[in-house]
N, C-alpha and C positions, 0 to 999 in steps of 0.2 A: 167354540165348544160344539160339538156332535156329540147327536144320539148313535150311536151303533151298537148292533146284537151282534153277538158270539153264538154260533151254534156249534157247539161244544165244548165241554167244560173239562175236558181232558188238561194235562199237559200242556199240551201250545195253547189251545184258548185259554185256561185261566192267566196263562203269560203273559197272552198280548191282552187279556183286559188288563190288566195290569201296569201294561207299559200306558195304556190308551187313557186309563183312569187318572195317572200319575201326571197326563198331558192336558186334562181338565176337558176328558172327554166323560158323557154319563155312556154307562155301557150296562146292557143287558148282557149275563152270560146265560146259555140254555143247556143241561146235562139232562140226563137220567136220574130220577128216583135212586137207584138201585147205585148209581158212581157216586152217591151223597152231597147231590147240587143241594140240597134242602139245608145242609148243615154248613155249605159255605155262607150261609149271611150271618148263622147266630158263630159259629167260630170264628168268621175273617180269616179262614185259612181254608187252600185245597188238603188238606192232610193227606187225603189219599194218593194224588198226582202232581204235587207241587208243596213237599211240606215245608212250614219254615219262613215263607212267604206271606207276609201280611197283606191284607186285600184292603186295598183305598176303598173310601166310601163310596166313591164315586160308580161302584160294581154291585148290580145286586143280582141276585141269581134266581130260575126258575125251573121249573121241568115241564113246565106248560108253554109247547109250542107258539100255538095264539099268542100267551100273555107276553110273548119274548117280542115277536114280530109285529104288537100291535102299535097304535101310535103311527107319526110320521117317521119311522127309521127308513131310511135307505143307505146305510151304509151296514152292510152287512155280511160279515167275516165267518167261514166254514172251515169247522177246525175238528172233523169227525174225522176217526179211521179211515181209510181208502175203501175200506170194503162197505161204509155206510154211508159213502158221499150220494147213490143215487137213490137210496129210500129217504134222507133225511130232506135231499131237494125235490124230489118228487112229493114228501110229507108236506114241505114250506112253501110250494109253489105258487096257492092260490091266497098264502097270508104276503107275502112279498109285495111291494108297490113294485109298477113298471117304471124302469130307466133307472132302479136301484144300482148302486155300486159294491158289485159282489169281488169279494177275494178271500181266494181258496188259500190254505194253507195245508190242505192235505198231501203227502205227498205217494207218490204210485204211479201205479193204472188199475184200472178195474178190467180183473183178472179172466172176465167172462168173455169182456168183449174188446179187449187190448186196446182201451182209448184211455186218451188222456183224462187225469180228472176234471181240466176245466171244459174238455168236451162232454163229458155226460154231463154235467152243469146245465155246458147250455142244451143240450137235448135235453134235461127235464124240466129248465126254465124257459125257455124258446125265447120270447122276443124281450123278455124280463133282460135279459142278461147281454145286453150293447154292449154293458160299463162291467167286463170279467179282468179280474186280475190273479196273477198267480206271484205269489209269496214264497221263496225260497232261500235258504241259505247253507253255509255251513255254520250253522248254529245250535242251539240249543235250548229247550223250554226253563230250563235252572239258569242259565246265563242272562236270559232275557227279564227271565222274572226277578230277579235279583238285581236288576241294574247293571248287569256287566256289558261291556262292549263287545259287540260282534257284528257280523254283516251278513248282509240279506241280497237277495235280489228281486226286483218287481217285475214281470213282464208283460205286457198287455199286446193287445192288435191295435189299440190307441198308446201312443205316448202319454197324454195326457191323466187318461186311466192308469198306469203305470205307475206316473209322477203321484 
């Protein structure tokens, strides 16, 4: 069993805590106020970005940065829009332990500066981030969160990260 944070409570994060919960993992999920992270512990439901979907215990949800990243997590999953992957990691930067295992599941570029998102990653995490991985498929947050079969793909610059 792992601890792991979700930073993002959209769509694909509340999915993959879900999947991760289901796997007897404890997961922190972290949203905004305002996307009704607050209402996922007393409903057990995203209604807004995942309705239908019941949320294992194993998931609890916050909007306070610190409270999400504190504790010994180092496994820790970035599941923001493309356009808020370099303010939300430039915000987590100094709560992050170094030699964490970060994997990104946003998907894009960041449109200012035509880099990939696990490269701003690592430019606003610098030496935090050895252990990046990027999460990709042709998949879906309703397929995944639902239990249905699909496939992904993991890429790292380690194998090992990857795996």
């Amino acid at each position: 069993m792992a601890d792991v944070t979700i930073l993002g409570a959209g769509s694909w994060g509340t999915a993959i805590a879900v999947l991760l919960a289901n796997n007897g993992n404890r997961v922190k999920l972290w949203g905004r106020v305002e996307d009704g992270v607050e209402e996922l512990n007393q409903a057990r439901e995203n209604r807004r970005f995942l309705p239908g979907v019941r949320l294992p215990e194993g998931i609890s949800a916050t909007a306070n940065l610190t409270e999400a990243l504190q504790g010994n997590v180092h496994n820790i999953i970035i599941a923001v829009p493309s356009q808020v992957v370099r303010a939300v990691a430039r915000q987590a930067q100094e709560l992050i332990p170094a030699d964490s295992l970060i994997v990104n599941l946003a998907k894009g570029i960041e449109t200012t500066s035509l880099m990939r998102l696990s490269e701003v990653i690592e430019e606003e995490l610098g030496a935090k981030t050895k252990r990046i991985s990027v999460l990709l498929g042709p998949s879906h947050a309703e397929e995944v969160g639902r239990g249905i079969p699909t496939a992904v793909v993991a890429a790292a610059r380690m194998r090992e990260v990857a795996e």
